[in-house]
C-alpha distance (Angstrom), angle and dihedral (degrees) to the residues before:
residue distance angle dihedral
X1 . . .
X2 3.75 . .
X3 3.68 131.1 .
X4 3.55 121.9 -100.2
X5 3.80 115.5 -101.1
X6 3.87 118.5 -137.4
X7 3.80 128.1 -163.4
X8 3.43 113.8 -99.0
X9 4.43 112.3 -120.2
X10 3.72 102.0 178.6
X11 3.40 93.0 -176.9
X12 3.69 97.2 60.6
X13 4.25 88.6 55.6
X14 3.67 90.3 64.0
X15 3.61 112.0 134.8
X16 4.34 121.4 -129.9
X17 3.69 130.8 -165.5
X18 4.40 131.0 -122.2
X19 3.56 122.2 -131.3
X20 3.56 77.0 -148.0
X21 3.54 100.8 70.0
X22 4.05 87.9 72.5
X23 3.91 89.1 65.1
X24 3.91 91.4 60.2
X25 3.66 132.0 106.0
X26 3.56 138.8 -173.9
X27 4.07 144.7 -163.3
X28 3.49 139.3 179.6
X29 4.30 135.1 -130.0
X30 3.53 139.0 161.7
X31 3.31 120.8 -119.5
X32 3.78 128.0 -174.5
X33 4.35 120.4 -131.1
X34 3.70 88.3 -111.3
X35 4.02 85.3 58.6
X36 3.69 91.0 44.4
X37 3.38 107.1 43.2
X38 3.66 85.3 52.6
X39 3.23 92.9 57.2
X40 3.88 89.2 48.6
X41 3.94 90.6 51.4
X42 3.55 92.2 52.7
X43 3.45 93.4 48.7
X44 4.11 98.0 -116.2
X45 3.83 89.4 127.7
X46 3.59 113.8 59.7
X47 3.79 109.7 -152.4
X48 4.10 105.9 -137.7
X49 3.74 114.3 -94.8
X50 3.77 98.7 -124.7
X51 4.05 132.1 140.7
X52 3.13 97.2 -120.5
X53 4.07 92.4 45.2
X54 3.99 102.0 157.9
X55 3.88 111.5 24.1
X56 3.86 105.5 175.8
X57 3.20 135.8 126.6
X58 4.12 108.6 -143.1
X59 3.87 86.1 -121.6
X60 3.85 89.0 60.2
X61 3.81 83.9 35.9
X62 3.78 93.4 53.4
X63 4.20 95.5 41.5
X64 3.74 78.1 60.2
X65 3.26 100.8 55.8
X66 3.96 90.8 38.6
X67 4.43 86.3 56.3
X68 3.64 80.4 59.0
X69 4.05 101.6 47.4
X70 3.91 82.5 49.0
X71 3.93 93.6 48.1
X72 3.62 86.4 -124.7
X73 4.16 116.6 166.5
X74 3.62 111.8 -92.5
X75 3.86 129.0 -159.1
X76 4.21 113.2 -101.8
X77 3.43 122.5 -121.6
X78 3.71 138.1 -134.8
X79 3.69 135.4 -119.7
X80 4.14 134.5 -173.2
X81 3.45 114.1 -150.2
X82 3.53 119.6 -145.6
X83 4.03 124.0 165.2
X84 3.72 107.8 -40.4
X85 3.74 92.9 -26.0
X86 3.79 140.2 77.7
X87 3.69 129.8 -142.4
X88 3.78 123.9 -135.3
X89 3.58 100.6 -125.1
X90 3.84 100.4 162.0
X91 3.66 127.9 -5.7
X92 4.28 104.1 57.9
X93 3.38 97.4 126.5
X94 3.93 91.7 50.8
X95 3.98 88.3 41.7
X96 3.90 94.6 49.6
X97 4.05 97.8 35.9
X98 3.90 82.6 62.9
X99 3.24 102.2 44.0
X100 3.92 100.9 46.6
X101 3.69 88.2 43.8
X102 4.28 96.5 51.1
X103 4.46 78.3 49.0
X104 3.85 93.6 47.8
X105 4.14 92.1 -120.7
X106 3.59 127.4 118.3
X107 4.42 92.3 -146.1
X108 3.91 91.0 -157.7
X109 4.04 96.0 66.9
X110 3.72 102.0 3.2
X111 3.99 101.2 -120.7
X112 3.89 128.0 119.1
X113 3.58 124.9 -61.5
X114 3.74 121.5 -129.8
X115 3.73 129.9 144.8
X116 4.01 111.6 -92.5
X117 4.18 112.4 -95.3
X118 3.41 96.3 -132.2
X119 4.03 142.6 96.1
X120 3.61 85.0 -86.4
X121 3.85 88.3 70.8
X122 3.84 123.5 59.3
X123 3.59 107.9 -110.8
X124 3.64 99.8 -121.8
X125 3.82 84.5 65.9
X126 3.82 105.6 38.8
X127 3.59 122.9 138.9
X128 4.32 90.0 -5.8
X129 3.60 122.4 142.4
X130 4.28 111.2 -151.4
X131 3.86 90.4 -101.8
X132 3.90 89.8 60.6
X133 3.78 93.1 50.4
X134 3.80 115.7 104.0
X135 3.94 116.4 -102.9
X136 3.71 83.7 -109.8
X137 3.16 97.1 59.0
X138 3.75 98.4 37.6
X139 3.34 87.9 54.7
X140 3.33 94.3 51.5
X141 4.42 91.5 59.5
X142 3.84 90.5 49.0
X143 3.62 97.3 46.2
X144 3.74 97.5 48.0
X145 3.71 118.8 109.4
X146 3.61 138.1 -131.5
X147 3.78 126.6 -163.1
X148 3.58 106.4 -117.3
X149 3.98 119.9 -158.0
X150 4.18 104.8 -161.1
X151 3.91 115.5 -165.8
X152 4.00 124.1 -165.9
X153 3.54 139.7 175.9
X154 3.63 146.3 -137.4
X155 4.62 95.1 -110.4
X156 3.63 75.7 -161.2
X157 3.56 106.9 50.7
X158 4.34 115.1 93.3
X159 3.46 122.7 -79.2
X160 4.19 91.2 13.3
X161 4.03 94.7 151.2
X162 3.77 91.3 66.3
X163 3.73 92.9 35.9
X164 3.68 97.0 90.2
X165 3.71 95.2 41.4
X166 4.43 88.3 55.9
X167 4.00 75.7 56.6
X168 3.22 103.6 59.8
X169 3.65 102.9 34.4
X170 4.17 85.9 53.7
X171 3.39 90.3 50.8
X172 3.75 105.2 44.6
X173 4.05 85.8 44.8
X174 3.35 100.7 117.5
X175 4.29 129.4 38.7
X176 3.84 105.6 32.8
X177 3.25 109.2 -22.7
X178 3.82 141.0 -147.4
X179 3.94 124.9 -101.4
X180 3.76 108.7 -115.0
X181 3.80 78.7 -119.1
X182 4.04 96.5 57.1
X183 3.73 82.2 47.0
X184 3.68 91.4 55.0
X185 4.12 88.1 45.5
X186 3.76 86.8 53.6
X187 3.80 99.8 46.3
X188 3.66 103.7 35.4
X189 3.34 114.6 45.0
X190 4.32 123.1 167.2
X191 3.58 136.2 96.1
X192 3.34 104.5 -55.1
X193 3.43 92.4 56.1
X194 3.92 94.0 52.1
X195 4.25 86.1 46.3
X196 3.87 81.3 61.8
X197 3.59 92.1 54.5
X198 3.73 93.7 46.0
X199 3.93 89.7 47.5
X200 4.09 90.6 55.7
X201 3.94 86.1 62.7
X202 3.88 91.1 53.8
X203 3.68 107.1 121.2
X204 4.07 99.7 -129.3
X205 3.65 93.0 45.9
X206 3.97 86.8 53.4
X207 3.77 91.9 55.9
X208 3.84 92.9 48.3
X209 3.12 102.8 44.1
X210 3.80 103.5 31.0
X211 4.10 137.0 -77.4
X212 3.78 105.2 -101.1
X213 3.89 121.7 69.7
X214 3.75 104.2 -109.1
X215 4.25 104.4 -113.4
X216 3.81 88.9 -148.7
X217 3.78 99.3 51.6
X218 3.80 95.4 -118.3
X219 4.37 89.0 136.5
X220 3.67 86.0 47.8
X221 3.63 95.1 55.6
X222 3.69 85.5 48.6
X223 3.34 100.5 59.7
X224 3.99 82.2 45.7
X225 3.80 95.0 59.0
X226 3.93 88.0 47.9
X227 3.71 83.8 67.3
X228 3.39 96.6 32.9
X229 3.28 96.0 55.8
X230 3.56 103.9 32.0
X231 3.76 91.0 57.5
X232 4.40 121.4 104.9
X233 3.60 96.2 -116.1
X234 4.02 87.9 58.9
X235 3.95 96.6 41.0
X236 4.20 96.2 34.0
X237 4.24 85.8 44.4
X238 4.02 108.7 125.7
X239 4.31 80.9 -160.9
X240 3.75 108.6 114.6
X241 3.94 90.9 -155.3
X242 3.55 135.9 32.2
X243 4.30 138.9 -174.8
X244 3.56 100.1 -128.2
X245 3.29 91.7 -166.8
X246 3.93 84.6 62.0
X247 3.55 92.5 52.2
X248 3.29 101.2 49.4
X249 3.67 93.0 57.3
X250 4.27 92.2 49.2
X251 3.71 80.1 46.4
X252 3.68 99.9 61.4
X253 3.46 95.4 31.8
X254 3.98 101.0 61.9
X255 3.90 85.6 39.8
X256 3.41 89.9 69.9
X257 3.18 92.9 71.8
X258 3.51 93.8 46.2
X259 4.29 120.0 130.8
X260 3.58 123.2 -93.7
X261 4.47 82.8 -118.5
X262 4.05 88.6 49.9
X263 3.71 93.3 45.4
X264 3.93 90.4 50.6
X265 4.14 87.8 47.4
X266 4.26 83.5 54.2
X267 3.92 86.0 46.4
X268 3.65 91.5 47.2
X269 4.03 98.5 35.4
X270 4.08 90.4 56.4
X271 3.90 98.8 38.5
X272 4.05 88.8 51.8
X273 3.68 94.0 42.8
X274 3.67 98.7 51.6
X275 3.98 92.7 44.2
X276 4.10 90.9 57.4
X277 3.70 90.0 50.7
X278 3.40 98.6 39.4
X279 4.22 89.2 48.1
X280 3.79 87.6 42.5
X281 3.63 124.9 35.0
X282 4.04 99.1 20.7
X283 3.79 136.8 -109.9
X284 3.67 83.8 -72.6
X285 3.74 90.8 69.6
X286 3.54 90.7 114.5
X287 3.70 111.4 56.9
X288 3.61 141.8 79.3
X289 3.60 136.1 -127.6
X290 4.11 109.8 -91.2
X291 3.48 120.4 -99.8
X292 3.86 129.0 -141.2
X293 3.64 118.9 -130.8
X294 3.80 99.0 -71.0
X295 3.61 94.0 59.2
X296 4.02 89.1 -102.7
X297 4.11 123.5 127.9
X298 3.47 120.7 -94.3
X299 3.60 118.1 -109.3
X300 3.55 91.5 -132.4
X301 4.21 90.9 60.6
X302 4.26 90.5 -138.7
X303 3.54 103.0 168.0
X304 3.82 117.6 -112.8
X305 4.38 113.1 -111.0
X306 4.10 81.8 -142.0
X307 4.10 121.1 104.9
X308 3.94 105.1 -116.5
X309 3.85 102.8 -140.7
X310 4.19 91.9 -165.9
X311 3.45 90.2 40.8
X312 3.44 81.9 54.2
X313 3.73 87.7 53.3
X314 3.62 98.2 53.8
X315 3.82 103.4 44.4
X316 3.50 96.0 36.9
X317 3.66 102.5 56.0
X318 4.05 94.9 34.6
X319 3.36 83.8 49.9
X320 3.71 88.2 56.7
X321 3.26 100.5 42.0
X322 4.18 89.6 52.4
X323 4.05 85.5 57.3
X324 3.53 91.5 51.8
X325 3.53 97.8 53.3
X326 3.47 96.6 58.3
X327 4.05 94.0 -136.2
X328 3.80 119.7 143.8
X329 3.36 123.5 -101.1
X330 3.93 105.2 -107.8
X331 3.99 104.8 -158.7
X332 4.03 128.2 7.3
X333 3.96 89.2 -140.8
X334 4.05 93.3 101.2
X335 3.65 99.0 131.9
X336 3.60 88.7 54.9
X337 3.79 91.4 49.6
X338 3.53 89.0 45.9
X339 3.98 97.0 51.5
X340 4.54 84.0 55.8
X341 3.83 85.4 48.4
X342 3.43 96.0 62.8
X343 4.12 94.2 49.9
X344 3.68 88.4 48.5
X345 4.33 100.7 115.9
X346 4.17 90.5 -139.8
X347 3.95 96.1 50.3
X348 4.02 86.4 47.0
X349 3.45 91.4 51.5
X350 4.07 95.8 46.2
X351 3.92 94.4 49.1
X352 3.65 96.7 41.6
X353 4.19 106.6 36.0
X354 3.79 133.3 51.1
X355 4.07 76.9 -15.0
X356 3.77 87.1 174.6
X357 3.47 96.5 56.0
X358 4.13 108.8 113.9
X359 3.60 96.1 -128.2
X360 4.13 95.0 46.6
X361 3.95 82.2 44.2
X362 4.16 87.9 53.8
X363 3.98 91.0 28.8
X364 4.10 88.6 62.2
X365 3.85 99.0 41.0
X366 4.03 86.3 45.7
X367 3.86 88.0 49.6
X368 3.70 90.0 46.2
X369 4.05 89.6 57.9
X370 3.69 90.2 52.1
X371 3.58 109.0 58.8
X372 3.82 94.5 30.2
X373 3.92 103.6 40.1
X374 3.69 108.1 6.6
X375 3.56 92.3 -116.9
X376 3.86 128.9 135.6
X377 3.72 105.7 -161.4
X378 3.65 109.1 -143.6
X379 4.35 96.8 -117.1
């Protein structure tokens, strides 16, 4: 099963700066394993929330481990603290490999841990599990240290909520690095953020959107910019431009501290909204017409097999709006309405230029109401 493609909207990847970030500080200490995975146990380091969580192999587990027998140098790591607690920013792999190797499990597929025997491995250490290690030389893994850079802010300082997210996307800017939606799973954790995980199982928004759980959080960020988006300081904004990216991140954070009632209405908004479209405009209800190599529709109108995130936008979130209202659907024939929608020159232009502009934003949604529900929304 493939992955689900998504239109690309460079525009709406653009990166933005916190005023907060001047009101940080940050310190180093070395801290032995034993210390850490303490810590770890006791749940003082939070391990980062992300999909693809622990991504070694147990040969790159096990050359770990060996760098460690040897007392070779080993990169630091980097923590965020926030309240009592301290973020994994870099440094999970290291953290983890440790810690499921002094408890004999390998965490990523549950069997035994013991060093590889092969070449790979010295041979002194072939084939061992921790608990067959001398004392020495167990003593030697747990009292290694590891440079450790900590980073805090000032909770009080402007623009703190997206402080920590700035921190880890800087950080994990170069090697592979993190969605801004794994960022946002690391940094702001709560319920809301676990109801958007529950949401990306829901059975309608798996057909529309695609089968397989995206492992870099792009459908979970969807489902975030539906609320995002849909929300009345976005739609009632006198801004002409937003950083989506920037909302997003305010979005999620003040959601977390959203009531058990509004969290149900979020459940309950997304589930409902997704089964109408689903029901009436098709698992296609997402995607665009293809485009030829100018960026112009095809005569022939063949739908594109790519995940239109404004689209998205603009059905969604009329579609939403419709339910709300309580009106009666006038005609069943949405997909066709849908299909002239998409040739119609001002809803081109609104999901394809300046599309996070606030009045292409409200243009698309209004144009959205139009053609599938006859109704002009008032802004």
């Amino acid at each position: 099963m493939t992955a689900t493609e998504i239109e690309d909207i460079p525009e709406e990847e653009e990166d933005y700066s916190e005023e907060g970030l001047f009101e940080t500080q940050s310190w180093g200490a070395d801290l032995s394993f034993r210390d850490i995975l303490l810590r770890y146990e006791e749940g003082e380091l939070i391990k980062p929330e992300i999909q693809r969580n622990y991504v070694w192999d147990k040969k790159e587990a096990g050359r770990f481990v060996e760098s460690l027998l040897l007392g070779l140098p080993i990169p630091s790591i980097f923590l965020a603290k926030k309240g009592d607690s301290y973020f994994i920013v870099d440094g999970f792999q290291r953290i983890t490999t440790v810690n499921d190797f002094v408890k004999g499990i390998f965490s990523s597929d549950g069997t035994p841990f013991k060093l590889l025997n092969s070449e790979s491995i010295d041979k002194r250490w072939r084939g061992k599990s921790f608990d067959q290690l001398t004392t020495s030389e167990k003593r030697r893994i747990l009292s290694t240290t590891i440079h450790t850079i900590i980073f805090s802010y000032n909770e009080n300082s402007k623009g703190e909520d997206t402080v920590l997210y700035q921190v880890f996307k800087r950080i994990n800017e170069s090697g592979k690095t993190l969605t801004p939606q794994e960022i946002r799973n690391c940094v702001y954790k709560g319920k809301f953020n676990s109801l958007l995980k529950e949401l990306n199982k829901n059975n309608d928004w798996r057909t529309l959107y695609g089968f397989e759980e995206d492992s870099r959080m792009k459908d979970l960020e969807l489902i975030l910019r539906f609320f995002t988006l849909s929300s009345n300081p976005i739609l009632n904004s006198e801004k002409t431009q937003i950083s989506l990216s920037k909302e997003l991140n305010k979005f999620i954070n003040s959601s977390n501290d959203k009531s058990d009632e509004q969290l149900n209405a979020f459940n309950e908004d997304f589930k409902n909204t997704m089964s109408f479209i689903l029901n009436k405009l098709g698992k296609d209800a997402f995607h665009n017409y293809s485009k030829d190599k100018e960026g112009n529709l095809k005569k022939e109108y063949v739908l594109s097999n790519k995940f239109h995130p404004t689209i998205f936008d603009a059905i969604a979130i009329s579609t939403l709006q419709f339910l709300r209202s309580g009106r009666i659907l006038k005609s069943d024939k949405l997909e066709n309405k849908r299909l002239d929608l998409l040739k119609n020159g001002e809803f081109i232009e609104a999901t394809s230029i300046r599309t996070t502009n606030l009045d292409n934003i409200k243009k698309r949604i209004n144009l959205a109401s139009q053609y599938l529900y006859g109704v002009k929304n008032e802004k």
